[in-house]
C-alpha positions as a printed NumPy array, in Angstrom:
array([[-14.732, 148.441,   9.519],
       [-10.598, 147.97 ,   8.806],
       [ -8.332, 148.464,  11.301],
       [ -4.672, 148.384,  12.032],
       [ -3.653, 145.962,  14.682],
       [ -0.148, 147.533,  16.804],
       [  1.655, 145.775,  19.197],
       [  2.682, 148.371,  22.207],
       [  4.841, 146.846,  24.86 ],
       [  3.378, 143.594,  26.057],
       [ -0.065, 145.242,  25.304],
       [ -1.932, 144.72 ,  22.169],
       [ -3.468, 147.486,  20.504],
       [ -6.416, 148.366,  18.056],
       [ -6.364, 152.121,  16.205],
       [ -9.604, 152.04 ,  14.278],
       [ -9.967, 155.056,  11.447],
       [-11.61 , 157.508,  12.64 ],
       [ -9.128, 157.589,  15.85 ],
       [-11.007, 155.161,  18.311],
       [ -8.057, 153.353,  20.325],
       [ -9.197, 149.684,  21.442],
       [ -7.101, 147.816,  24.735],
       [ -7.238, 144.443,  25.193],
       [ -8.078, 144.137,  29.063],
       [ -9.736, 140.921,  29.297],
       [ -8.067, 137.427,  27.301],
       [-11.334, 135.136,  28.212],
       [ -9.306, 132.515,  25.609],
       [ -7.171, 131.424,  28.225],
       [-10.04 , 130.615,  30.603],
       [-12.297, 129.146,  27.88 ],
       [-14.705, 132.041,  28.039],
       [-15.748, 133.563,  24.221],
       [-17.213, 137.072,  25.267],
       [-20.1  , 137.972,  22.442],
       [-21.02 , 141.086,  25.069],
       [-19.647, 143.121,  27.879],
       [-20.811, 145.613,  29.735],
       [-19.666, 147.41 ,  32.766],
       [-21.752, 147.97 ,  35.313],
       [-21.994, 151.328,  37.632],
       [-20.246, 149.97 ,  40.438],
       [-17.549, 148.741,  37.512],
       [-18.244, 145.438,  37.796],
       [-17.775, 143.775,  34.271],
       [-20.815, 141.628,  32.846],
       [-19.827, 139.066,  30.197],
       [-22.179, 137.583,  28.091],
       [-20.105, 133.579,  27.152],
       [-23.087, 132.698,  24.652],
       [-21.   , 130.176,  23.016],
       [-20.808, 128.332,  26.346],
       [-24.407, 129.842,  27.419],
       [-22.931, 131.583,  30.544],
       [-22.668, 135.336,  32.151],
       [-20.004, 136.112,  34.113],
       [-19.722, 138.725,  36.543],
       [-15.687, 139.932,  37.633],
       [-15.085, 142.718,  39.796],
       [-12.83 , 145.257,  37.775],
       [-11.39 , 148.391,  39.338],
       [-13.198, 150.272,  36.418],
       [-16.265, 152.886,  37.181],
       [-18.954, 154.972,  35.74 ],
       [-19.088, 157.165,  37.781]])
């Protein structure tokens, strides 16, 4: 898949081809964490799956489901 990469602001930006928009929300970088998976859970808790450090982290996130 190609993409263009846009900086907006002090956010960075993904627009992928067929109009998906991607927001970086989480830098795990800067806390040594290298996400392979996340998923966000109904109560919009985010699960993140570190399996270069063989972790899973759970942060509370004011995101929802629901």
């Amino acid at each position: 898949m190609r993409f263009n990469e846009e900086v907006i602001g002090a956010k960075s930006m993904m627009k992928f081809e067929s109009g998906y928009s991607v927001e970086i929300m989480f830098d795990g970088s800067k806390l040594g964490i290298e996400p392979y998976a996340v998923e966000v859970l109904p109560n919009g808790e985010l699960l993140i799956l570190d399996s270069t450090n063989s972790n899973v982290y759970r942060i509370s996130s004011s995101l929802s489901l629901s």
